[in-house]
N, CA, C and O atoms as CSV, one atom per row, in Angstrom:
chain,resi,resn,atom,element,x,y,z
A,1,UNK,N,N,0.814,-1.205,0.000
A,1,UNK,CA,C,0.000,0.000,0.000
A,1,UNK,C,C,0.855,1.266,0.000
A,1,UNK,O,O,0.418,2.216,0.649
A,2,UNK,N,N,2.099,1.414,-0.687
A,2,UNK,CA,C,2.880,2.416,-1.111
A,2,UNK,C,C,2.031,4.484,-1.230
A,2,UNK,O,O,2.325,5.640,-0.927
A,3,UNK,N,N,0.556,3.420,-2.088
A,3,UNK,CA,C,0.013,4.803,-2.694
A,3,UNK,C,C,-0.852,5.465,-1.404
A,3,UNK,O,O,-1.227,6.635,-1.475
A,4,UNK,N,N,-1.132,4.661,-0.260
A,4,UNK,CA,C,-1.871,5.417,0.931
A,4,UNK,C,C,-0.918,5.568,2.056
A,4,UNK,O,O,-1.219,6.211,3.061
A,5,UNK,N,N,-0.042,5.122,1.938
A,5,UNK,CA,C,1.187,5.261,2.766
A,5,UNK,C,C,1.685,6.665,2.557
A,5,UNK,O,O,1.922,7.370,3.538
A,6,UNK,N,N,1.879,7.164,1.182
A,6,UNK,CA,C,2.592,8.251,1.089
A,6,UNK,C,C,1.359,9.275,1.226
A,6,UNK,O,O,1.331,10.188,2.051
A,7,UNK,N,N,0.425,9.011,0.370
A,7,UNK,CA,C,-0.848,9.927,0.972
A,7,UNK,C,C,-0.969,10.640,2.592
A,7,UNK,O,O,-1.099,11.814,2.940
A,8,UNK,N,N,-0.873,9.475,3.308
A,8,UNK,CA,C,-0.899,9.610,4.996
A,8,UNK,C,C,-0.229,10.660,5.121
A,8,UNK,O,O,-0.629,11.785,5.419
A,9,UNK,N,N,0.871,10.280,4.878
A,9,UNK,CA,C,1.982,11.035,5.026
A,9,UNK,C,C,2.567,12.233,4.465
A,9,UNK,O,O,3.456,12.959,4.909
A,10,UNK,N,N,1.858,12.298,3.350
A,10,UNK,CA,C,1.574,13.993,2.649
A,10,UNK,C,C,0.705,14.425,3.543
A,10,UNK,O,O,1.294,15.159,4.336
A,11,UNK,N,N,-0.392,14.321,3.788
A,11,UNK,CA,C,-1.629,14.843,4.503
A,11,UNK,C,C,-0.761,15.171,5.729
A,11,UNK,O,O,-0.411,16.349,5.796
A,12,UNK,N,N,-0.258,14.171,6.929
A,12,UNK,CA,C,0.098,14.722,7.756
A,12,UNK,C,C,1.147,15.729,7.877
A,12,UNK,O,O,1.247,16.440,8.877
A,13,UNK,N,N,2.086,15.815,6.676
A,13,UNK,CA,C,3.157,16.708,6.447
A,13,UNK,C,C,2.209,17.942,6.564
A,13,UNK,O,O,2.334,18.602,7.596
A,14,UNK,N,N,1.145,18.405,5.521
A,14,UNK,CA,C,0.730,19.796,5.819
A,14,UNK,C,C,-0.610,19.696,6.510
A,14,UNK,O,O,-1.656,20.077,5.984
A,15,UNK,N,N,-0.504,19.033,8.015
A,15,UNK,CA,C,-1.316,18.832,8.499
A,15,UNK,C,C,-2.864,18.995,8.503
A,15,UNK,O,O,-3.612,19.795,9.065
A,16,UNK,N,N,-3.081,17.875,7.617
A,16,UNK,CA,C,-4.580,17.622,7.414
A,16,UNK,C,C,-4.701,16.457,8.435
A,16,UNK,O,O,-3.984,15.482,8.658
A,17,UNK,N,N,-5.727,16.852,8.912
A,17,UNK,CA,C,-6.186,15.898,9.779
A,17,UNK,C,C,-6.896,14.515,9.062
A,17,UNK,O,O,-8.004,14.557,8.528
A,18,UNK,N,N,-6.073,13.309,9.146
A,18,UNK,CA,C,-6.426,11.986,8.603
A,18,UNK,C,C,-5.986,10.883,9.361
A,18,UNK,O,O,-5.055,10.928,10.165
A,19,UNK,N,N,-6.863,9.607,9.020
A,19,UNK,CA,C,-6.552,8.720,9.711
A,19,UNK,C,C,-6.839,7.701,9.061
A,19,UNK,O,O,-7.832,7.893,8.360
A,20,UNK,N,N,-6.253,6.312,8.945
A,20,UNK,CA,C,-6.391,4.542,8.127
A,20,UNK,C,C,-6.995,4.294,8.703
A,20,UNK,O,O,-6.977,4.242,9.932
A,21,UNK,N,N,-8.024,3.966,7.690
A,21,UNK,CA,C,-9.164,3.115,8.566
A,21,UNK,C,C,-9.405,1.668,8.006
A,21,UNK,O,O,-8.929,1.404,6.902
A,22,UNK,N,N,-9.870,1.042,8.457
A,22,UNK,CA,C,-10.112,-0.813,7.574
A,22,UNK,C,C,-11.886,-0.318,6.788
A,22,UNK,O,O,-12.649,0.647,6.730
A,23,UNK,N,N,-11.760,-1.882,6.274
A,23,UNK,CA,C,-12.791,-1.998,5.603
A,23,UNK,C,C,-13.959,-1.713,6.005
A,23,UNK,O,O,-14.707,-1.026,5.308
A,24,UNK,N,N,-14.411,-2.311,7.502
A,24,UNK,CA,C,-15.219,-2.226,8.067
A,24,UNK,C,C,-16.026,-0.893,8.603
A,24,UNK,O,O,-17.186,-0.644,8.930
A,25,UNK,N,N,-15.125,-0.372,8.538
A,25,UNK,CA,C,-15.048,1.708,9.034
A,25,UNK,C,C,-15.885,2.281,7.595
A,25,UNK,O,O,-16.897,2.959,7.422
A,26,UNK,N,N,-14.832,1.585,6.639
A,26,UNK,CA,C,-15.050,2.481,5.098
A,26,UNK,C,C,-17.131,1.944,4.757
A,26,UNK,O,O,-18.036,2.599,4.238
A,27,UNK,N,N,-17.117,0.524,5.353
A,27,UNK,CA,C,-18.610,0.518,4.756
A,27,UNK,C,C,-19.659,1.218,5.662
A,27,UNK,O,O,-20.736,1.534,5.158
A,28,UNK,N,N,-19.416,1.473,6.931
A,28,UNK,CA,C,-20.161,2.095,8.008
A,28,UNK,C,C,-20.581,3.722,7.477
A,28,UNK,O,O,-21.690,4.252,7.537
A,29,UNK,N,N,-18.904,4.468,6.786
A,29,UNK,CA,C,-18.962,5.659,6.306
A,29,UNK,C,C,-19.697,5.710,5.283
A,29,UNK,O,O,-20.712,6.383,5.104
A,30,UNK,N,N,-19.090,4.868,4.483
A,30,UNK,CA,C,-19.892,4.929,2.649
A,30,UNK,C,C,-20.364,3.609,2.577
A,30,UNK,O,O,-19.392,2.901,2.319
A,31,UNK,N,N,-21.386,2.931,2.681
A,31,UNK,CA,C,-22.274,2.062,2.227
A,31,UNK,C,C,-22.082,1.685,0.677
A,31,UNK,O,O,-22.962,0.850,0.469
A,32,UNK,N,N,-21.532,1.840,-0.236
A,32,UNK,CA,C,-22.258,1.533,-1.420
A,32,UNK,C,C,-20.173,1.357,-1.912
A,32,UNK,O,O,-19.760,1.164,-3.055
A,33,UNK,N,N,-19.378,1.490,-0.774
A,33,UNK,CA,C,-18.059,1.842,-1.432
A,33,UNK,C,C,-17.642,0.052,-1.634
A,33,UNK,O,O,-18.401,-0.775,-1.131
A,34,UNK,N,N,-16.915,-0.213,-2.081
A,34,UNK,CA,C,-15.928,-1.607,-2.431
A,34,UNK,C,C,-15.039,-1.280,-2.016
A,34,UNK,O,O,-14.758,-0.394,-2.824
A,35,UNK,N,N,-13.997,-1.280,-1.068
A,35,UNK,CA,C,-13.022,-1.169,-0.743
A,35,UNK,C,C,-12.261,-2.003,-0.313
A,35,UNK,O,O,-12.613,-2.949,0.391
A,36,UNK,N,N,-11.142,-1.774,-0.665
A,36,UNK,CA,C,-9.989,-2.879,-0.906
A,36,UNK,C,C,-8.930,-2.572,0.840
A,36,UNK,O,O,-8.187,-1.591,0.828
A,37,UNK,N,N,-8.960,-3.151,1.711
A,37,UNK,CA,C,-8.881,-3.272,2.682
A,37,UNK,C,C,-8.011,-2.143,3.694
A,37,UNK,O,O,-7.411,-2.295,4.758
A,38,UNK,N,N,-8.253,-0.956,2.819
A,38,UNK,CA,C,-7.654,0.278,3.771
A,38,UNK,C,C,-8.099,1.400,2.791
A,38,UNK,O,O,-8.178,1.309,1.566
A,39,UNK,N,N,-8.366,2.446,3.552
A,39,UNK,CA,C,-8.085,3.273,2.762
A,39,UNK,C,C,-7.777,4.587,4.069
A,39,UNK,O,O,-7.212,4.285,5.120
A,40,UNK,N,N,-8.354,6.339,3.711
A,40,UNK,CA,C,-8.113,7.334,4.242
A,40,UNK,C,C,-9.140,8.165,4.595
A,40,UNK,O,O,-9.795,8.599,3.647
A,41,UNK,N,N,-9.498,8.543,5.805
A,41,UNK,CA,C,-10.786,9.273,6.487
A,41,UNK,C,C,-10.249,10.440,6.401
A,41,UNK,O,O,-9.034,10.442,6.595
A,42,UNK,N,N,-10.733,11.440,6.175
A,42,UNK,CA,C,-10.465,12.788,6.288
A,42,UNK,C,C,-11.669,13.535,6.415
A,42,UNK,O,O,-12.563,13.841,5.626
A,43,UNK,N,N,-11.402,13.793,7.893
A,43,UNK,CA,C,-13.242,14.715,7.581
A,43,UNK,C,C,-13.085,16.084,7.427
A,43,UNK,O,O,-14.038,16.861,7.496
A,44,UNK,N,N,-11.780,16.477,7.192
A,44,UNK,CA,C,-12.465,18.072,6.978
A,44,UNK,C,C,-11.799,18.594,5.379
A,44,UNK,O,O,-11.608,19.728,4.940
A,45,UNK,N,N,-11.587,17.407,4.849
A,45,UNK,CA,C,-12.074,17.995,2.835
A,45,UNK,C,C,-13.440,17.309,2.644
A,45,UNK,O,O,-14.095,16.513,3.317
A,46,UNK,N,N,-13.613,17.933,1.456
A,46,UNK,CA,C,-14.522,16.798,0.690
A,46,UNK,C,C,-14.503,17.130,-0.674
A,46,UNK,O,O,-13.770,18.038,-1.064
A,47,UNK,N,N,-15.289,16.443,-1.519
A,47,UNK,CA,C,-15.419,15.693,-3.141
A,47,UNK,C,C,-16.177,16.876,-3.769
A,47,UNK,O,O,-16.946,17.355,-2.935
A,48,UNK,N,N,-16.202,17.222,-4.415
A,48,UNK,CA,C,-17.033,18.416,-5.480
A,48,UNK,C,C,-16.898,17.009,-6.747
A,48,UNK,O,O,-16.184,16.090,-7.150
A,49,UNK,N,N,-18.307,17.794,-6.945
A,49,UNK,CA,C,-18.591,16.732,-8.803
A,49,UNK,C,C,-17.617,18.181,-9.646
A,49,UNK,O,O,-17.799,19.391,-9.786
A,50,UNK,N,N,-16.838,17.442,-9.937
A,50,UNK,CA,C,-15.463,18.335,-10.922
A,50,UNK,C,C,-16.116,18.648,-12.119
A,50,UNK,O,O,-15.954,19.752,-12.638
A,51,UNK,N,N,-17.080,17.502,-12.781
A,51,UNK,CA,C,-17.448,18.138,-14.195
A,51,UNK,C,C,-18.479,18.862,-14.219
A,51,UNK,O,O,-18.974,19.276,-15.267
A,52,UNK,N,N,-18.960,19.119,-12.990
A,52,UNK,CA,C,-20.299,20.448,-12.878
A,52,UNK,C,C,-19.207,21.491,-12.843
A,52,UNK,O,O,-19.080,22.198,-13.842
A,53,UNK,N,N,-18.324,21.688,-11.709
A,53,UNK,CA,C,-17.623,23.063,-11.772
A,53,UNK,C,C,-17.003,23.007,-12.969
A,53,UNK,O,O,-16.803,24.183,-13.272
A,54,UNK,N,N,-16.612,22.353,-13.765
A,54,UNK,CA,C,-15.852,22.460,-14.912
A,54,UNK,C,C,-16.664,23.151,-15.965
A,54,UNK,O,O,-16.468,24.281,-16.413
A,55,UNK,N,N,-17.460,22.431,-16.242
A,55,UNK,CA,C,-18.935,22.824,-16.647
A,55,UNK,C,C,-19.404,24.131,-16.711
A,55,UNK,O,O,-19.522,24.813,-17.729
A,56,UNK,N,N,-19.690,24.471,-15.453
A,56,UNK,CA,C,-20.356,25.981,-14.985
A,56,UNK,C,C,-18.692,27.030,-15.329
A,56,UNK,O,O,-18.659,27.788,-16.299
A,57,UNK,N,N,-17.675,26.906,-14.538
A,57,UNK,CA,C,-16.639,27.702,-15.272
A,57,UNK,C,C,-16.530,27.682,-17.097
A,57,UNK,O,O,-16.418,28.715,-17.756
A,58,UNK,N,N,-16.590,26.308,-17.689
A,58,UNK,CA,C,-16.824,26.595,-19.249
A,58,UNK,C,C,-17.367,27.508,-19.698
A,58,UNK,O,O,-16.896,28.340,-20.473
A,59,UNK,N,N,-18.975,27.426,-19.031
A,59,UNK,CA,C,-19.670,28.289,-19.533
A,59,UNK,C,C,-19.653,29.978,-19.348
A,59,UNK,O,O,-20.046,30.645,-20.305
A,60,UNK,N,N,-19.201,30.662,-18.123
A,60,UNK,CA,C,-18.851,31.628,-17.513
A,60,UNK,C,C,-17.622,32.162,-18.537
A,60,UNK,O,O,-17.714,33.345,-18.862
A,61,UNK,N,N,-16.573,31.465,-19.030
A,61,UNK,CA,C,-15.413,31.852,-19.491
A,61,UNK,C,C,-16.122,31.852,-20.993
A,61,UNK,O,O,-15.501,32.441,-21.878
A,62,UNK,N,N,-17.164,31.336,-21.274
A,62,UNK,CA,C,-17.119,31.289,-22.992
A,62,UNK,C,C,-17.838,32.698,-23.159
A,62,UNK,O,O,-17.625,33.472,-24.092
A,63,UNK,N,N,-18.795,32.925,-22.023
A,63,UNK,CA,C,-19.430,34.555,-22.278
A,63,UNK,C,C,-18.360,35.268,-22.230
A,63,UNK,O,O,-18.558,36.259,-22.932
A,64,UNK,N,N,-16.897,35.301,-21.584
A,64,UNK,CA,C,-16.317,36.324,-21.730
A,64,UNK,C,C,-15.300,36.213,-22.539
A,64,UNK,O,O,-14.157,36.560,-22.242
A,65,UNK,N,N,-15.796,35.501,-24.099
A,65,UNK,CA,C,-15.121,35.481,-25.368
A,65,UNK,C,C,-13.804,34.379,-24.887
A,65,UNK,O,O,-13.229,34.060,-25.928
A,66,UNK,N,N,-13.339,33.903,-24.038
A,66,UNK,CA,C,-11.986,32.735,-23.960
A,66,UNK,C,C,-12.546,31.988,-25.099
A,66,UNK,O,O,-13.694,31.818,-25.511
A,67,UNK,N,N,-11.160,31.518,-25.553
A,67,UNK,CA,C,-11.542,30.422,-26.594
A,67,UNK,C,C,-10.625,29.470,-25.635
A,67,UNK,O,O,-9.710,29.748,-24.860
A,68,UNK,N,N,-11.394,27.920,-26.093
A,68,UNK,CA,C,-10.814,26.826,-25.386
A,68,UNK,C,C,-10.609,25.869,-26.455
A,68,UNK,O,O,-11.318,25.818,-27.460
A,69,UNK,N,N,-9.321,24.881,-26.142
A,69,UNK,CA,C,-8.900,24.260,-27.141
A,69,UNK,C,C,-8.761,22.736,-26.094
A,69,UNK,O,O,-8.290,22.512,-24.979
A,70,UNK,N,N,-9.483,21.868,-27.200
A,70,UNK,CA,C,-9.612,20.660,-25.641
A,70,UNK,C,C,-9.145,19.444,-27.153
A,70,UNK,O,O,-8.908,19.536,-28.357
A,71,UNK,N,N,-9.239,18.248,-25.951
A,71,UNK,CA,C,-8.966,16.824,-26.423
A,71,UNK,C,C,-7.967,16.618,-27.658
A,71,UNK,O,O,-8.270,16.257,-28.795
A,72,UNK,N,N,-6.619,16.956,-27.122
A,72,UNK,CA,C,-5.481,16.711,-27.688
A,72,UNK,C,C,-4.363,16.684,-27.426
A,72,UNK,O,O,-4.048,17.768,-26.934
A,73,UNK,N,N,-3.380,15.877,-27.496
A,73,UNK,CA,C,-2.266,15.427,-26.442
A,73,UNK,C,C,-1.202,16.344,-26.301
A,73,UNK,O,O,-0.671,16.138,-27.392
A,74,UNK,N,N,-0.655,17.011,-25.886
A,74,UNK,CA,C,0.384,18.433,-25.626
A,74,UNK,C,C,1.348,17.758,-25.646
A,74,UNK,O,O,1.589,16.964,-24.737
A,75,UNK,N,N,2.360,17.965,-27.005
A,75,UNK,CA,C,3.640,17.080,-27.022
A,75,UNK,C,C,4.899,18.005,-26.596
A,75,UNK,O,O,6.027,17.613,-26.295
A,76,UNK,N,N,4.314,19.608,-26.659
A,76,UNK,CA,C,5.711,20.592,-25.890
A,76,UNK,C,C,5.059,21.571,-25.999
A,76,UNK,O,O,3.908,21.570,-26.436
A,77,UNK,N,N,5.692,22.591,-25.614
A,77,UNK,CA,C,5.607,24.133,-25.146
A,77,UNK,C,C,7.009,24.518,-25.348
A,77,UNK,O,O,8.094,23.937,-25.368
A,78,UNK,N,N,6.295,26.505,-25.582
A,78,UNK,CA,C,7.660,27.184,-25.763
A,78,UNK,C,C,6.979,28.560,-24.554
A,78,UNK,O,O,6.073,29.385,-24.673
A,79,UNK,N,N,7.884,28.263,-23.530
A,79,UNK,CA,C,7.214,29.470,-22.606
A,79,UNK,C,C,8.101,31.110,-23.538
A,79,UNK,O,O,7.384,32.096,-23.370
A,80,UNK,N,N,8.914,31.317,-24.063
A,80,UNK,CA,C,9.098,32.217,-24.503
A,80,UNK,C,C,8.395,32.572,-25.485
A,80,UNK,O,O,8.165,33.776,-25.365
A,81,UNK,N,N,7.774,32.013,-26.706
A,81,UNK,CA,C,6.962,32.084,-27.548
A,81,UNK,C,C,5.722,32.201,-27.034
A,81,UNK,O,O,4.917,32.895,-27.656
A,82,UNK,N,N,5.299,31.522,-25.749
A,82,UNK,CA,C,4.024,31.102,-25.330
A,82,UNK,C,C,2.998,30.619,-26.662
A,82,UNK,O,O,2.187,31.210,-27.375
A,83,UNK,N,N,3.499,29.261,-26.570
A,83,UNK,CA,C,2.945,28.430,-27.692
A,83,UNK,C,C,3.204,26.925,-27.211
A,83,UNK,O,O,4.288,26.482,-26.831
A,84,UNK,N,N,2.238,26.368,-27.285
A,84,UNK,CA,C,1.978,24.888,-27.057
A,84,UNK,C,C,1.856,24.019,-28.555
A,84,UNK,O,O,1.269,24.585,-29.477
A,85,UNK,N,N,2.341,22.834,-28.744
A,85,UNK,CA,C,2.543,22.318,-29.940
A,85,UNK,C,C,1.449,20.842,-30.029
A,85,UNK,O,O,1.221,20.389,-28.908
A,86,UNK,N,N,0.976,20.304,-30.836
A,86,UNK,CA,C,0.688,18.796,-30.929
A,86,UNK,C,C,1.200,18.389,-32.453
A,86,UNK,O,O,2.206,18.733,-33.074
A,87,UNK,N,N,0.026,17.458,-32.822
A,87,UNK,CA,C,0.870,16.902,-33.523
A,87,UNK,C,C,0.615,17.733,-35.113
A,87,UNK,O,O,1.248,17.641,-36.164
A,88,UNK,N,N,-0.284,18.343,-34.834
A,88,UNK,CA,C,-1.017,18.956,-36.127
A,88,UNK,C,C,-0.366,20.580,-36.070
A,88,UNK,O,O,-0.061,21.169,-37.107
A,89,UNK,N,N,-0.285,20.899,-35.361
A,89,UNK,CA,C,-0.496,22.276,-35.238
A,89,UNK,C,C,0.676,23.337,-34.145
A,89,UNK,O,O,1.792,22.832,-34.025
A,90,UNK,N,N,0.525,24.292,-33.623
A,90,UNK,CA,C,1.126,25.125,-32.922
A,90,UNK,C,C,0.133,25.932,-32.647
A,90,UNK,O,O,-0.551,26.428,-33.542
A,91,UNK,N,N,-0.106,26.204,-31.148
A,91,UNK,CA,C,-0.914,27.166,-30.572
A,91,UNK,C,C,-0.324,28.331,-29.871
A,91,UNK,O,O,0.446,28.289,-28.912
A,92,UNK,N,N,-0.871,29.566,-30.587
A,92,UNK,CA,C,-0.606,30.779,-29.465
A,92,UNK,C,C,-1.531,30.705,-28.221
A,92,UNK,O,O,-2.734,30.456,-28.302
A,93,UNK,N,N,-0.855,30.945,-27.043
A,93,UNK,CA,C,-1.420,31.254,-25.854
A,93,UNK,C,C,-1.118,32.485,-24.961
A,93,UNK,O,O,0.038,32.907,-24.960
A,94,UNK,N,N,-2.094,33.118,-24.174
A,94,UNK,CA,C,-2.336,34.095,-23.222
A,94,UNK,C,C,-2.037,33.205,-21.471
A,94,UNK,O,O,-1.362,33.489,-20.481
A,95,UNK,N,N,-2.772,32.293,-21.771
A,95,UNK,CA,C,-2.908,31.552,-20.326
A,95,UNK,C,C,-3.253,30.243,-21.025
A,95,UNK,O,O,-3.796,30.068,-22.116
A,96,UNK,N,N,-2.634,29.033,-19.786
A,96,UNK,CA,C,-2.336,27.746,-20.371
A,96,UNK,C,C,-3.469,27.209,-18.456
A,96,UNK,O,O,-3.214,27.547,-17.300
A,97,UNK,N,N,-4.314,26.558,-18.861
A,97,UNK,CA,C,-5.078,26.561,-17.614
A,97,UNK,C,C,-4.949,24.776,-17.660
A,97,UNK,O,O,-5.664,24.107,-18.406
A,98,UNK,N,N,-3.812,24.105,-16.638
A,98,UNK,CA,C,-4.067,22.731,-16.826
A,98,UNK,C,C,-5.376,21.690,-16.041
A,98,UNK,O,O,-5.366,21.269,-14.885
A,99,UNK,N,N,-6.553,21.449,-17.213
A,99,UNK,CA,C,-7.230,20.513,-16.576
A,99,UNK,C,C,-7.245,19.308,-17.508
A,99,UNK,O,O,-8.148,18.905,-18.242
A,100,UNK,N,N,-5.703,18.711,-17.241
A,100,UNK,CA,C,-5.745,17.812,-17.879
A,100,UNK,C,C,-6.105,16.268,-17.434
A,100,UNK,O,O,-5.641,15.312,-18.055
A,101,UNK,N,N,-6.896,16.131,-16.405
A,101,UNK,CA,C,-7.351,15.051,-15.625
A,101,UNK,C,C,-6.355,14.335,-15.430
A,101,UNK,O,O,-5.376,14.925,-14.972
A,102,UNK,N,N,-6.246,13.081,-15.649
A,102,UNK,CA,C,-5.288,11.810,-15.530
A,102,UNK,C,C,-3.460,12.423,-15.671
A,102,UNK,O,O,-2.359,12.307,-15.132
A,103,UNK,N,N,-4.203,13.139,-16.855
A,103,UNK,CA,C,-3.098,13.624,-17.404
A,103,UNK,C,C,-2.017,15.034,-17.192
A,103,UNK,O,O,-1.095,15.472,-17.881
A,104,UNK,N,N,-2.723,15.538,-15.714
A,104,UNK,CA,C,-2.323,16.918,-15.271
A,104,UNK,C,C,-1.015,17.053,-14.503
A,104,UNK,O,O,-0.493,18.152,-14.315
A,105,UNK,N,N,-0.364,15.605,-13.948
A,105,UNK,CA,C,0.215,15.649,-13.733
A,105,UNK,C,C,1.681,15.858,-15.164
A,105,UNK,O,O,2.550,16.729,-15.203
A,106,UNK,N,N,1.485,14.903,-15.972
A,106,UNK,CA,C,2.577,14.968,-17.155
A,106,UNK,C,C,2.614,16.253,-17.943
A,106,UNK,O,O,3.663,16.539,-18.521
A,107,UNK,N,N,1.248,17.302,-18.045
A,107,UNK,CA,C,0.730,18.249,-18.469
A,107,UNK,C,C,1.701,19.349,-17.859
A,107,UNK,O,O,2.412,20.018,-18.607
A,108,UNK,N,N,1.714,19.562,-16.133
A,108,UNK,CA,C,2.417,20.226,-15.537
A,108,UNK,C,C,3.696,20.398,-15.519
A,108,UNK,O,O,4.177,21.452,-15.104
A,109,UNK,N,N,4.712,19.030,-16.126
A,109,UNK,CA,C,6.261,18.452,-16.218
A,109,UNK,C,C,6.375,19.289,-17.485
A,109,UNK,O,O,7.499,19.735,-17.718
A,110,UNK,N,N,5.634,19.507,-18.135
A,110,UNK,CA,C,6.196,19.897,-19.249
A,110,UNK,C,C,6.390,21.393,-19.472
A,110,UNK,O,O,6.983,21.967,-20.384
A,111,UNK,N,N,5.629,21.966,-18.229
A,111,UNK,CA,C,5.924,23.243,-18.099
A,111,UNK,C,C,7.126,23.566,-16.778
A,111,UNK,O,O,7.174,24.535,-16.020
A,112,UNK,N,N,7.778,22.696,-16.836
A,112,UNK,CA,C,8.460,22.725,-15.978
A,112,UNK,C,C,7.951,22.615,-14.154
A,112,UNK,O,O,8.890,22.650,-13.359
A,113,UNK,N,N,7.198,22.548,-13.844
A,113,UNK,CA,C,6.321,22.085,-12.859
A,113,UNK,C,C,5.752,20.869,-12.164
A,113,UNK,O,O,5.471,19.908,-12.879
A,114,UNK,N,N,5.578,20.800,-11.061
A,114,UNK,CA,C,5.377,19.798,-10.027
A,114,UNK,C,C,6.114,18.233,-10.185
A,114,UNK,O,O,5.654,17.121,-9.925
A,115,UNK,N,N,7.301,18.602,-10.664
A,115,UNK,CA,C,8.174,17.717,-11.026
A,115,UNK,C,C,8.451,16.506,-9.859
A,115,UNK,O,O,8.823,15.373,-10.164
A,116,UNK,N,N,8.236,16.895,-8.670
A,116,UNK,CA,C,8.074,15.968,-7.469
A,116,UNK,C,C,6.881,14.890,-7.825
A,116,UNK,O,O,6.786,13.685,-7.590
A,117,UNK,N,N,6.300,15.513,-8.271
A,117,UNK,CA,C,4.774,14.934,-7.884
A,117,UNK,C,C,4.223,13.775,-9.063
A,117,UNK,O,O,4.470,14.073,-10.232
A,118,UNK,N,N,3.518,12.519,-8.819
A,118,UNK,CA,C,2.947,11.585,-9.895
A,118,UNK,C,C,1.241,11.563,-9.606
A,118,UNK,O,O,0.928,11.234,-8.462
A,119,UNK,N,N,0.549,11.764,-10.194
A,119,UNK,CA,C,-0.540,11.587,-10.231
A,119,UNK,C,C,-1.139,9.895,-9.420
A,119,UNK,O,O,-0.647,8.772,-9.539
A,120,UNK,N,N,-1.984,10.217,-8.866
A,120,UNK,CA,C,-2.682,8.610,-7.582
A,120,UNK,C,C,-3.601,8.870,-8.026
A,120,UNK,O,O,-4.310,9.835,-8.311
A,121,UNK,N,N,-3.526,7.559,-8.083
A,121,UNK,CA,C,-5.343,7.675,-8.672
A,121,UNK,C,C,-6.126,7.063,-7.363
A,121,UNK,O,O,-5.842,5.991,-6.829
A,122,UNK,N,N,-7.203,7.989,-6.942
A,122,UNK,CA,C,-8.511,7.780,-5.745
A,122,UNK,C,C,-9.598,6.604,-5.756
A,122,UNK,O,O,-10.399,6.353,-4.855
A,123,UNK,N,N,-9.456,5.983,-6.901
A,123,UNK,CA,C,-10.119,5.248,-7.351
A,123,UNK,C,C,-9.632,3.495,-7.168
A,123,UNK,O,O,-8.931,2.981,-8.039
A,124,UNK,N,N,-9.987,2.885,-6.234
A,124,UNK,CA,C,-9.343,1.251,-6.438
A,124,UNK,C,C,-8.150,1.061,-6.216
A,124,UNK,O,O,-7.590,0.237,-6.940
A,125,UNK,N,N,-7.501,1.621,-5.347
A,125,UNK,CA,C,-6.427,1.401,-5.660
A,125,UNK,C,C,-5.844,0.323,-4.603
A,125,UNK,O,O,-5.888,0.297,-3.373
A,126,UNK,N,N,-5.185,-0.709,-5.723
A,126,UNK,CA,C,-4.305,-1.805,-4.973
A,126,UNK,C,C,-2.887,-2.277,-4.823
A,126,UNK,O,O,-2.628,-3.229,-4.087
């Protein structure tokens, strides 16, 4: 359990209050969860549905003329140019806003950023 081990232990580094709990804890909390025999209690974050706020910000930013450029793999950047590349094309940019899900972590490396850090996935993990 490498990936809740270090979790713990991020959390307690900038002290969030958390604690391992077993299986038995996790179905008492969440009823409907499958959990694979540990996971992490934290009661003072919680979960936002991401693709409503994503959603509602889309829409907010498209009234104020942003253009958005989605579903395509970012193979480099030129922060002096401020231009992002794929495989087709070259993009000018103002602001580079990463919501690249799965992918926000490799998204961020390439701007030179959160180079410590690998993306965990919250989901199943064994």
């Amino acid at each position: 359990m490498p990936s809740i081990d270090r979790l713990l232990t991020n959390a307690e580094d900038n002290s969030i209050k958390v604690k391992r709990i077993d299986e038995q804890v996790i179905k008492k909390i969440e009823t409907h969860a499958s959990p694979y025999r540990t996971g992490i209690y934290s009661p003072d974050t919680a979960v936002s549905d991401s693709k409503s706020v994503a959603k509602k910000l889309y829409s907010l930013l498209k009234e104020q003329d942003v253009k958005f450029e989605l579903s395509f793999p970012l193979l480099e950047q030129n922060e002096q140019e401020k231009t992002v590349s794929t495989q087709n094309r070259k993009i000018s940019y103002g602001y580079v806003y990463n919501c690249a899900g799965a992918h926000a972590d490799r998204v961020a490396k390439l701007f030179g950023k959160g180079e410590d850090y690998t993306m965990v996935s919250f989901k199943r993990i064994l």
